[in-house]
Each structure stands twice: as structure tokens, then as C-alpha cells.
C-alpha positions as CSV (number, residue, x, y, z in Angstrom):
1,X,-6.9,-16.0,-23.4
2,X,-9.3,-17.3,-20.9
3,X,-11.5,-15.5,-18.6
4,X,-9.5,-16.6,-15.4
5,X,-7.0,-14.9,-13.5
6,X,-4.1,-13.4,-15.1
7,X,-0.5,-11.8,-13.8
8,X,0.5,-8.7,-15.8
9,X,3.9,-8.2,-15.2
10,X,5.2,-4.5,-15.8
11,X,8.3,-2.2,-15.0
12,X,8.4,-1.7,-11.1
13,X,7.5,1.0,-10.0
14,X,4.4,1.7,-12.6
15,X,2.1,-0.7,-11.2
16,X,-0.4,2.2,-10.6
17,X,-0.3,3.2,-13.8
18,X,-0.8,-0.6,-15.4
19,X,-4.1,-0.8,-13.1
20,X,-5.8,2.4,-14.7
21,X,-4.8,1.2,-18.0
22,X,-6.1,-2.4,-17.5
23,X,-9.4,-0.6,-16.2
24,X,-9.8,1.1,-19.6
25,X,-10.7,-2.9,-20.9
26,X,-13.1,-3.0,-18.1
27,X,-10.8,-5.4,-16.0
28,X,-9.9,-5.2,-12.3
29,X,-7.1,-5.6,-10.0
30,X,-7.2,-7.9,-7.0
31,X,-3.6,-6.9,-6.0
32,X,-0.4,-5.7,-6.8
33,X,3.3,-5.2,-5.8
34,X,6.6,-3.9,-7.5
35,X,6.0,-5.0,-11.0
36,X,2.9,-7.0,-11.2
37,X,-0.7,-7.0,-11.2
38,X,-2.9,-9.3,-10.3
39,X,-6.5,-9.4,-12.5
40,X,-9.7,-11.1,-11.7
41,X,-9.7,-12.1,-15.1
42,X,-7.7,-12.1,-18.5
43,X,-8.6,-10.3,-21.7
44,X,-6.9,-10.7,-25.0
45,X,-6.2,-7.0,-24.8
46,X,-3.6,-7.3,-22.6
47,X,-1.4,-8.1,-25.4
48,X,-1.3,-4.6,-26.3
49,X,-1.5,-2.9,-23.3
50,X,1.2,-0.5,-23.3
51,X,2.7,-1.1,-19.6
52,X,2.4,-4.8,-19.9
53,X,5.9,-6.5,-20.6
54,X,4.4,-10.0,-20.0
55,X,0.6,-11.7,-19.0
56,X,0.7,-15.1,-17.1
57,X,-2.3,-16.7,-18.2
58,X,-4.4,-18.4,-15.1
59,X,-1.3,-18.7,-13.0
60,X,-1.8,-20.6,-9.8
61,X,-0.6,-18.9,-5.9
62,X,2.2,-21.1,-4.4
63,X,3.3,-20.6,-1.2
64,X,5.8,-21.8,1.8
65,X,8.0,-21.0,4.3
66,X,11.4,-22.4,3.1
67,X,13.1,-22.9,-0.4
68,X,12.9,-26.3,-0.4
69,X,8.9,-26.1,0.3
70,X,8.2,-23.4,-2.1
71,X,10.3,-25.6,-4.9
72,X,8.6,-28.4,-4.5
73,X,5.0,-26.7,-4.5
74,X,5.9,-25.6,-7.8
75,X,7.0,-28.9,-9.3
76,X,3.2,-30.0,-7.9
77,X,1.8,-27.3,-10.6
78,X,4.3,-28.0,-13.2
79,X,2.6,-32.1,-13.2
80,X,-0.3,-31.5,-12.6
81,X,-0.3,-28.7,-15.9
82,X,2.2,-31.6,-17.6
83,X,-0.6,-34.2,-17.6
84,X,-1.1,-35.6,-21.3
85,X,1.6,-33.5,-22.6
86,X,5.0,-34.7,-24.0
87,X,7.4,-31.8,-24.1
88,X,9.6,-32.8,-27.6
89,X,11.9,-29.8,-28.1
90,X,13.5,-26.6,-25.8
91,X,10.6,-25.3,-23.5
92,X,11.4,-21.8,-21.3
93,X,11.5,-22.3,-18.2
94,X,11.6,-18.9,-16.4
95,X,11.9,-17.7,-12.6
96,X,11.4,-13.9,-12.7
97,X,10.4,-11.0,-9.8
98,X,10.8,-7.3,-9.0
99,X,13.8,-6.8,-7.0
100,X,13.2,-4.4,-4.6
101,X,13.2,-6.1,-1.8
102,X,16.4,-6.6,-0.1
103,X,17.3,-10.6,-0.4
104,X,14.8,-11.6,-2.9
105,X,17.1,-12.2,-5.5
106,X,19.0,-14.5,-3.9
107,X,15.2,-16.5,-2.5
108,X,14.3,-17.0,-6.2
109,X,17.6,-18.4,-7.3
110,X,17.8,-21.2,-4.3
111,X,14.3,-22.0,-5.1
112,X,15.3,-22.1,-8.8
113,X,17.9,-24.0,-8.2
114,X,15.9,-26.3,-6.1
115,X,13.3,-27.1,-8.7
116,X,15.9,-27.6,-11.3
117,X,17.2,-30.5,-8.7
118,X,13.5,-32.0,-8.2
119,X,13.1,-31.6,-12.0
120,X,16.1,-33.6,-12.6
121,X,15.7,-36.4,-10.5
122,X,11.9,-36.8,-11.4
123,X,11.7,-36.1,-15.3
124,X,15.5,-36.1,-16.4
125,X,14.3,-36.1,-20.3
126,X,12.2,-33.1,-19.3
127,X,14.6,-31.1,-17.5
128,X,17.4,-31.7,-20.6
129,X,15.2,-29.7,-22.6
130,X,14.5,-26.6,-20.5
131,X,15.8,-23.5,-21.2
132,X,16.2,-20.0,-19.3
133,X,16.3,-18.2,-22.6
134,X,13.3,-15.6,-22.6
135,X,11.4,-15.7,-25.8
136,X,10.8,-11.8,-27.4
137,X,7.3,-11.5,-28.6
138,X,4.3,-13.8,-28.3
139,X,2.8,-16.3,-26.9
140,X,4.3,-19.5,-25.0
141,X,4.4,-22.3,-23.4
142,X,6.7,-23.8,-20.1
143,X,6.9,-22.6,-16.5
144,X,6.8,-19.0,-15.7
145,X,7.1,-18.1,-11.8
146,X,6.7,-14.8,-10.3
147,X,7.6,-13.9,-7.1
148,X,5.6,-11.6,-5.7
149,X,7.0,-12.0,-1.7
150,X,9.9,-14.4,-0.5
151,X,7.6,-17.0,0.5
152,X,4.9,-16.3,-2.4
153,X,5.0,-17.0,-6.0
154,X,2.6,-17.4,-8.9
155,X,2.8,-20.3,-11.7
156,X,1.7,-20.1,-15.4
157,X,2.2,-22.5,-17.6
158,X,1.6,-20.4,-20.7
159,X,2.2,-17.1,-21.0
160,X,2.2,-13.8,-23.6
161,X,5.6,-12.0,-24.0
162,X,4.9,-8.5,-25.3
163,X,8.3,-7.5,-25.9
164,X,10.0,-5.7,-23.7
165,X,13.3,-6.8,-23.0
166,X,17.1,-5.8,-21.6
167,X,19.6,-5.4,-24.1
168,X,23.2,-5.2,-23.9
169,X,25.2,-1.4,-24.2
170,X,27.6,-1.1,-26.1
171,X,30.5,1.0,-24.9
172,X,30.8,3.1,-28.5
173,X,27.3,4.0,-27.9
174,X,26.9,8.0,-26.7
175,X,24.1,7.7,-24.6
176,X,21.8,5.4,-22.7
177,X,19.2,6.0,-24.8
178,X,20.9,3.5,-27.8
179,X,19.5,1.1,-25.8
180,X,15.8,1.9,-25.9
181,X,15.8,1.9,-30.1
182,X,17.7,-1.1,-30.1
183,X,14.8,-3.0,-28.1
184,X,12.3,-1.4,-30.0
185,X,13.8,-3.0,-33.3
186,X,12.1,-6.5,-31.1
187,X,8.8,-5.1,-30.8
188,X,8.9,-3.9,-34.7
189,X,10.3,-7.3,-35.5
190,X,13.0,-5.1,-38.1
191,X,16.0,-3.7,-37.5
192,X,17.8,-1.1,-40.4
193,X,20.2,-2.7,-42.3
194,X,22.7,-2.4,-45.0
195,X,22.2,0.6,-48.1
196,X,18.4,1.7,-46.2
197,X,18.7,5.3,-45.0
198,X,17.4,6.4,-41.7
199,X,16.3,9.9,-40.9
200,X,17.0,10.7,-36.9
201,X,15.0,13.8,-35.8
202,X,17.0,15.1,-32.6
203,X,19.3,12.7,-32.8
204,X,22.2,14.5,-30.8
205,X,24.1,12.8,-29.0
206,X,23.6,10.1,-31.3
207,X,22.5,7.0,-29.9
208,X,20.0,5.9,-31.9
209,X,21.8,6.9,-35.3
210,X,25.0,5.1,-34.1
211,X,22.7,1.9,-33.8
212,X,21.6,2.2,-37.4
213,X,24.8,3.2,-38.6
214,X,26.8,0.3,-36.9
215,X,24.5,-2.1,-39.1
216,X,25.4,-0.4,-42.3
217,X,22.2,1.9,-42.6
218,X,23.3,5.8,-44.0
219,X,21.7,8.3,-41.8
220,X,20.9,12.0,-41.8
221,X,20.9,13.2,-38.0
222,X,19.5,16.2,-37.2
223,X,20.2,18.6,-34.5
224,X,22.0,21.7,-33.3
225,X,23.7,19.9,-30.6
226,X,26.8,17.9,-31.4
227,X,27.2,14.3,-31.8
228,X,29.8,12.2,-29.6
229,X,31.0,8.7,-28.7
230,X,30.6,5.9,-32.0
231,X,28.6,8.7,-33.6
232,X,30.7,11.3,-33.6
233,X,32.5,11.1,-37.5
234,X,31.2,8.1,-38.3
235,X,31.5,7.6,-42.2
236,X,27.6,6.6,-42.4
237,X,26.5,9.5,-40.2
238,X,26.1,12.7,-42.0
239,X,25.2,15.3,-39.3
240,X,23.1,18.1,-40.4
241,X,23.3,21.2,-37.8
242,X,19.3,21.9,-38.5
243,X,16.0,22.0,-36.3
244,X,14.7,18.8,-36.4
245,X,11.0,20.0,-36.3
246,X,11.4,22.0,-39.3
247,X,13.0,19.3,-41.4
248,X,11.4,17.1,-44.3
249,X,13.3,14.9,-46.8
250,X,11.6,17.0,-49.9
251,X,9.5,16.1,-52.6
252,X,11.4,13.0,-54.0
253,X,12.9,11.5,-51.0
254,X,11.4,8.6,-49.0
255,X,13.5,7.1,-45.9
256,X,13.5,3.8,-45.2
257,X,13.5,4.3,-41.2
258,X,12.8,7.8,-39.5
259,X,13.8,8.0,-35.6
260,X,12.8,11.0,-32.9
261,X,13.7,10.4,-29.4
262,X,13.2,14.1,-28.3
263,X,13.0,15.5,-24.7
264,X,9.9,17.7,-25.9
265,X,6.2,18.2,-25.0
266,X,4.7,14.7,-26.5
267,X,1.7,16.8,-28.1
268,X,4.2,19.0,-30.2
269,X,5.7,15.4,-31.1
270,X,2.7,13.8,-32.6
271,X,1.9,16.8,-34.4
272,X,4.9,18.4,-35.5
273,X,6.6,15.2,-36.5
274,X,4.8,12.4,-36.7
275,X,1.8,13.9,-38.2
276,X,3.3,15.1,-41.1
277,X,6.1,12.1,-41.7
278,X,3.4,9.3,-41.5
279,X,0.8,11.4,-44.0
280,X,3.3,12.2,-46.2
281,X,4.6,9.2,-46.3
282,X,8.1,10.3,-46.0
283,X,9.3,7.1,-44.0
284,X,8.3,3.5,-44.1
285,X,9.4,2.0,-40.8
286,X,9.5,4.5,-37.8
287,X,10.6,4.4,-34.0
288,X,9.3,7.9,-32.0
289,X,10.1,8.2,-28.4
290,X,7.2,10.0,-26.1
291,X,8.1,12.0,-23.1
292,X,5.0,11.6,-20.7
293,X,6.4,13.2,-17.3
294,X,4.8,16.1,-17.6
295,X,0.9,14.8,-18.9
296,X,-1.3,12.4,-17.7
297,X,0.1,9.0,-19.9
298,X,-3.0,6.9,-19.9
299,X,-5.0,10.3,-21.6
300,X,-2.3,10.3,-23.7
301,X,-2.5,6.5,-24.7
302,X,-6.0,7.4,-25.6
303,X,-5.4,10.4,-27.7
304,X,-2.3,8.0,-29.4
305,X,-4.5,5.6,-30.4
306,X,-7.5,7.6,-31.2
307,X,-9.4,7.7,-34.5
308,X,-7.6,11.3,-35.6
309,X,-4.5,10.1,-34.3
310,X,-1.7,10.0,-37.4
311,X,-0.9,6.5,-36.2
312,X,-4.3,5.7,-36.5
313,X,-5.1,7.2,-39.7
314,X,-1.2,7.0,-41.4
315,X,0.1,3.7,-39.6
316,X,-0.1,0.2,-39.5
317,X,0.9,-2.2,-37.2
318,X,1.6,0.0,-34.9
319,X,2.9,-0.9,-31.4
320,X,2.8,2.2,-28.2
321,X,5.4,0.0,-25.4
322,X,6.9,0.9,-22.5
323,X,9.8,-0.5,-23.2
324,X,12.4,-2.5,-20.3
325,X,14.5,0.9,-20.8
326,X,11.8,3.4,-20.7
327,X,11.7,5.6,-18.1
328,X,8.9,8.5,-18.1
329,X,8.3,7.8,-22.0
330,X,6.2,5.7,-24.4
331,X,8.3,4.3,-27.5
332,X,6.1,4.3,-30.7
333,X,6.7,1.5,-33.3
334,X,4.9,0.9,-37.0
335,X,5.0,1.0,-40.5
336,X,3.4,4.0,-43.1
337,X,0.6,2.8,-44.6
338,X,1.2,3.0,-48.7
């Protein structure tokens, strides 16, 4: 990434949060609003950092007082950035901002709308192959425009997706908490799937082991409470009535996938579950859910990835999001190191 500017894009209404995790990598904000952050400069860090769900890479500040004039500024920066490229196949081209101002919705699409017109009549091949589609994880390379006011925007051509995204519910599902697991299985880059077996500490009511169990995993869900919706008798689920923190698989057994998405004190997480599931190595893929409401998150982000940390000593590729459907909570991704 280069040392210019960059816009980290984030969940509104953690902006303040982003800023004292970006400090941690020794960068600095210039400004921010609902959703975004604005850096004096880019590090390649940012890729990881938790509250980041995207990084515009030296975007450019557009301006204007109309749609039509805040279009068009944009089509300047997309050819001038075009210059002695040949865009060949789809390309995403993607027109995004927090919406918490009233109206602003309806600003971006006009101007959207309006660039797609300009873009049309001034590079037809071009504008054939643009797409809205977002991509998941990594980086790329279009148009990405963030509004940041109804007369402001900034413009990146390239950009790094870390992940986050908004899935769709399903109406089986027992809770709005399926969601978050099913867009952690992006950041992972796996989801469960037919014969594995999945182990889902506090899984009541049973969102997360209705996800795996709708793809064909078997699951063991744990908890005292009772399962309900698409969960509920499911011939895959077999619901054991148990405390979740005092449950392991035994000597023999190895899941494929274990899952804890537990409204409990994150500390007593890590080392009551995760702690001794990743060291002895009684999972190979796992997805656990921290509650941070009640500590200070970017003292526990250091403490997460800390050198005694069992996703630092047990763990590999491991991924600490906040995830599109994340609330007060970190959503812990990775794989058990053999």
C-alpha cells in the first residue's frame, strides 16, 4: 500500500474506536464521520485491522453542489486514474456511504446514476463491463466512492476488501445471530459441509448450528437452553442439555468445525474455551464470537493477539473481524495448528 492518504471504512457508529486502533500502527486521523476515517497515510496493516471493513487506497476529495457536478467530478478521476489502462473483463464499480443522514441515500444513487450516464456516453465498452457486485476479501481494482457529506465524496481506484459483508437471513433461522457465522465463513474462506461435524458451544437457540446443519455438517450443540426455529429437531442437530464450558469431545474425538457465540465475559471465553480447544487440538476450523461491551475492545485486541494468546500460540491464520453484523462483539476466525 502506499504511504498516501487512505479511507478506512468501518461500521457507523465505531469510528472512535477505528481511530485508537489505527493509532496502535502509529497512523493518524485527519477526519472522520459515520463510518469512515480519514488517514494521513496508508499502512499495509490496515488489512487486518479489526474495525476496518474496507481501505481506499490514496482516494482523491471530490466535491460540488449538485448531482450532476459531483458526477461529473468523479468521471474526471476515473480518466485521469484510466490513463494507459485497458479494462478487458468485469471491474467493480462501487458507490457506498453511511446512511445516517436523512436523504443521503437517495444523493448517492442520482449521482450514481449520473455517472453511469456520463460513463456510457463517453466509454460505452467501459461501462458494459462494470459491475456493482462487491468483491469479499482482498484487494481490487475499479471505482470506489465514499460519500462522506451530500456534496462530498472520496475516489479510489484500488481498494482492500477485508471482508465484512451483509448476508441474507433466512426465515428458518432462530436468531439473528445465524447471520454473523454465516459471514464469518467469508473471512475464513470455508464453510462446513457435508459428513464434517461441528461442535457449537452455547449454541441455544441455534443459529449457528442450524447454518452448519442446513449444509449437511452433523452437529453436537450444547446448552441448557432449548433450541427453536430450523434448529429445533433437526435430524443433523443432536442437542445435548450440558454446560458448554465444561464440555470436551474426549480423548479420541477431533471436530472438524467448533462454534461459541456466548453472551459471557470475553476473558472467561478465551480461557475456558478457546484455550483449551485450540491446544488440544480438539477442532480444526473454528468461529468464536467475543462480547466486548463490558471491556475496553482495543486492550482486548491486544491481549487476543498477544504472544500467550491461544490464538497466537494454537492458531493459524487467524482473523479477529468486526463483522457487518457485529454489534458490541469481535468474531474470531482460524485454523488449529497440527
Amino acid at each position: 500500500m502506499s504511504t498516501n492518504a487512505a479511507l478506512v471504512v468501518c461500521q457507523s457508529g465505531f469510528e472512535n474506536l477505528l481511530v485508537r486502533e489505527v493509532k496502535v500502527l502509529g497512523l493518524d486521523a485527519s477526519s472522520s464521520g459515520p463510518g469512515w476515517v480519514l488517514l494521513t497515510s496508508g499502512d499495509p496493516g490496515l488489512r487486518r485491522a479489526t474495525f476496518a471493513h474496507a481501505v481506499l487506497e490514496d482516494p482523491v476529495g471530490v466535491s460540488g453542489t449538485g448531482v450532476n457536478e459531483i458526477a461529473q467530478r468523479i468521471m474526471e478521476q476515473f480518466s485521469e486514474g484510466l490513463r494507459g489502462e485497458r479494462l478487458e473483463e468485469r471491474w467493480p464499480c462501487l458507490f457506498a456511504g453511511a446512511l445516517d443522514q436523512t436523504g443521503l441515500g437517495r444523493r448517492m444513487a442520482s449521482v450514481e446514476a449520473a455517472f453511469h450516464e456520463l460513463l456510457r456516453k463517453k466509454m460505452g465498452r467501459v461501462a458494459r463491463l462494470a459491475s456493482q457486485e462487491r468483491p469479499r476479501v482482498g484487494p481490487a481494482r475499479g471505482l470506489f466512492v465514499w460519500f462522506t457529506d451530500f456534496g462530498a465524496a472520496q475516489v479510489a481506484r484500488t481498494a482492500h476488501m477485508n471482508g465484512p459483508c451483509r448476508m441474507a437471513d433466512d426465515d428458518a433461522a432462530p436468531s439473528r445471530s445465524y447471520l454473523k457465522v454465516e459471514e464469518a465463513y467469508g473471512i475464513l474462506g470455508a464453510e462446513p459441509v457435508q459428513g464434517e461435524t461441528v461442535c457449537d458451544l452455547g449454541a441455544a437457540p441455534g443459529g449457528w448450528s442450524y447454518s452448519a446443519a442446513k449444509r449437511g455438517a452433523r452437529v453436537v450443540a450444547v446448552d441448557n437452553g432449548p433450541l427453536k426455529g430450523g434448529a429445533a429437531g433437526h435430524p443433523l442437530i443432536d442437542h445435548r442439555t450440558d454446560d458448554a464450558f465444561g464440555f470436551s469431545p474426549g480423548r479420541e474425538a477431533t471436530y472438524d468445525w467448533m462454534f461459541c457465540d456466548m453472551l459471557e465475559d470475553p476473558h472467561k471465553v478465551v480461557e475456558s474455551i478457546a484455550r483449551p480447544w485450540l491446544s488440544g487440538r480438539w477442532c480444526r476450523r473454528f468461529v468464536v464470537n467475543l462480547k466486548f461491551g463490558r471491556v475496553d475492545p482495543i486492550a482486548l485486541l491486544g491481549e487476543l493477539r498477544g504472544p500467550g494468546s491461544p490464538f497466537s500460540l494454537h492458531a493459524e491464520s487467524v482473523r479477529v473481524v468486526h463483522l457487518y453484523h457485529d454489534r458490541e462483539e469481535f468474531t474470531v476466525t482460524g485454523l488449529t495448528r497440527a
